[in-house]
N, C-alpha and C positions, 0 to 999 in steps of 0.2 A: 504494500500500500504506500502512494506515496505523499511525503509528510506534508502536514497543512500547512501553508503557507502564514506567516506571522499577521497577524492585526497594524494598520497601519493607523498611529495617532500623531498630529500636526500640533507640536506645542509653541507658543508662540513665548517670546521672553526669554528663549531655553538658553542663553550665555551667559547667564549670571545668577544668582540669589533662586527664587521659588521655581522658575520657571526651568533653570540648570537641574536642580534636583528632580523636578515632577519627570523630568527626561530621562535622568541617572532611573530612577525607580521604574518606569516601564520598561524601558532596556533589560532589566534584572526581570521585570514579570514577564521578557516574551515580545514585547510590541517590537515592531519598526517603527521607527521614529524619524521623522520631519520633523528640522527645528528651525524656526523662525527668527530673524531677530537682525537690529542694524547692526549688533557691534559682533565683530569675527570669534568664532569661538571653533575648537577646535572640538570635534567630534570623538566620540568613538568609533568603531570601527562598522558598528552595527546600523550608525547614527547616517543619516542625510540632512547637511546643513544650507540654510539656504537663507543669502543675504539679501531683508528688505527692509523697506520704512515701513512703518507699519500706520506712519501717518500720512502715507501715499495711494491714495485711492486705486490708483493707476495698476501700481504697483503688486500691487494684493490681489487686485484680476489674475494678472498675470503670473502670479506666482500658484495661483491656484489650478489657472488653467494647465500649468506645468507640472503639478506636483499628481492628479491622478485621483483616483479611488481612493475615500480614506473611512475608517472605522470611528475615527475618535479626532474632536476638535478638542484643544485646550489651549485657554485664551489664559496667559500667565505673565504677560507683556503691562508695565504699566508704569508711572512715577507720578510724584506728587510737587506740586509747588506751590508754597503755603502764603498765608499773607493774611492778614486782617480788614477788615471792610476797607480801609482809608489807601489801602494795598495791593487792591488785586490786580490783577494785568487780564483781562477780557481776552487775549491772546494765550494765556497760558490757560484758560478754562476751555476755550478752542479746542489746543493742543492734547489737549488733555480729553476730551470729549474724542476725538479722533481717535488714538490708541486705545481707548478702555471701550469706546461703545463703537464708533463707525468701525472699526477693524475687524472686531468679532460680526457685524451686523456682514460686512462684506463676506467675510469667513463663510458665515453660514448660507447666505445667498448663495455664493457659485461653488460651497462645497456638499451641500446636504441634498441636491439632485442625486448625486451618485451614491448615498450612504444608505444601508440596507438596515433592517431590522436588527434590534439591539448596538444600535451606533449611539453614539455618545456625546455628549456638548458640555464641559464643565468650563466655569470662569472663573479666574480670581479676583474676587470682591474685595470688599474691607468691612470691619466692625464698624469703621468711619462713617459708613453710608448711611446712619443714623444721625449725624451733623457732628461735628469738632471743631472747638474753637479754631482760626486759624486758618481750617481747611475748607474751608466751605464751597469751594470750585471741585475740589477732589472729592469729595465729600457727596456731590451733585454729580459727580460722573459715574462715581461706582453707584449710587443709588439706580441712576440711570439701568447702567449695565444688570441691574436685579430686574429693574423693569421688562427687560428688553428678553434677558432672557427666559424667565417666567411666561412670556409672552410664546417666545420659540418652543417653550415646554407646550403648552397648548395646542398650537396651531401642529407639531409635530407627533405629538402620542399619540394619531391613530398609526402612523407608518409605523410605532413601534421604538422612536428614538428619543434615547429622554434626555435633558438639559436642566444641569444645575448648577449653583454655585457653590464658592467655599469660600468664605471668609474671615481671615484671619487678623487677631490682633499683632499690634506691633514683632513684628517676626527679625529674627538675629541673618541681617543678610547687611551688603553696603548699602542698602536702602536707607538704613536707619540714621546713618550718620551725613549722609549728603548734607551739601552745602544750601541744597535751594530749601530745606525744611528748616531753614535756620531761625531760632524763635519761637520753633513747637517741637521740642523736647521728647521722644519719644516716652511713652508712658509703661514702666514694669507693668507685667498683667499681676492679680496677686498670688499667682503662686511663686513669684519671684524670682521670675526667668521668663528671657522673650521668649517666643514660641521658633522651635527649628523647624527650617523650611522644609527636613525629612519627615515631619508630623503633617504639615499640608500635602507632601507631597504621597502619605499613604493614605487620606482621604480619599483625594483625584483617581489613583488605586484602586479603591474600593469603589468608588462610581460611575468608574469604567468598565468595573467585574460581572459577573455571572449573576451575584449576589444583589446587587443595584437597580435591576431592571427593573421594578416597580416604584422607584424612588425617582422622582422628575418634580423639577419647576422650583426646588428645595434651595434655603438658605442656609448652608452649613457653616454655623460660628464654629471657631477653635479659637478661644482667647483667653485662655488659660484662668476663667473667672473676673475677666472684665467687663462681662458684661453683666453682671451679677449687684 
């Protein structure tokens, strides 16, 4: 008999921080892997990496019309840039809106014709999307991004393919210390340690599994009891 060919999931993010691991962990479950992302990251051996803007319309067509049949979208691509009312830059709420919601909306438009029964959509949210001082453009996108995809949950469940979130509190990646968050302080969750990106990353795992198929449109917090 000959052997099944691997499941193929599209992570977007995948050079650095949540979006590197959620890749590292499929890899180890089995998937083939497309990984998305502007900055060069060097792959594994098992891995296909492929370099875009993910705040390029254009681009994301194109990378999609190239990339094929896929099992699993994972939108894991994102950054924050903080400010207070007197602060904000309408241009970085833009940019920001583009990679968290137009990219995954793109994603799923010209990738989910070809995705079969029990395929998969997970995105990386935030706890944030609830409002935080500070954040309130970033705040408003990933909010979005629940909306949007709860939405895809719906309109997709009768083909069989479900769509969720996970949202994680302040999580130990170079996210945290970036210069554009300057003035919102990343906040311990209280069990006194960020959250590692290999604990998001066995969520996505588990929502992509066997075990998940009846779980859609879901907002999965991991915030170590911050939201408590």
């Amino acid at each position: 008999m000959a052997a099944k060919a691997p499941r193929t999931a599209v992570v977007t993010g995948a050079a650095s921080g949540i979006g590197a691991a959620i890749a590292a962990r499929l890899v180890r479950d089995g998937w083939s892997v497309v990984e998305l992302d502007r900055t060069v990251a060097e792959p594994a051996a098992s891995v296909r990496f492929e370099l875009v803007d993910l705040a390029d319309a254009d681009a994301i067509r194109s990378i999609c019309a190239a990339i094929g049949p896929v099992d699993a979208i994972v939108h894991a691509a994102g950054f924050m840039r903080t400010g207070g009312i007197d602060d904000l830059d309408t241009a970085d709420g833009d940019l920001m809106y583009a990679v968290h919601v137009r990219a995954l909306t793109l994603l799923v438009q010209n990738l989910t014709p070809g995705m079969g029964e029990g395929a998969r959509i997970v995105a990386i949210g935030s706890r944030t999307s609830r409002g935080a001082k500070g954040k309130a453009q970033y705040a408003a996108t990933k909010a979005a991004l629940t909306g949007l995809v709860r939405s895809f949950a719906i309109e997709l469940a009768p083909r069989g393919i479900t769509a969720n979130i996970v949202s994680p509190a302040a999580t130990a990646t170079p996210f945290l210390t970036r210069g554009d968050r300057a003035g919102v302080p990343p906040v311990l969750p209280p069990i006194g340690r960020y959250i590692d990106p290999a604990e998001v990353a066995g969520a996505v795992s588990f929502l992509l599994g066997a075990d998940a198929g009846a779980i859609t449109g879901q907002d999965i917090l991991i915030c170590g009891g911050a939201s408590l």
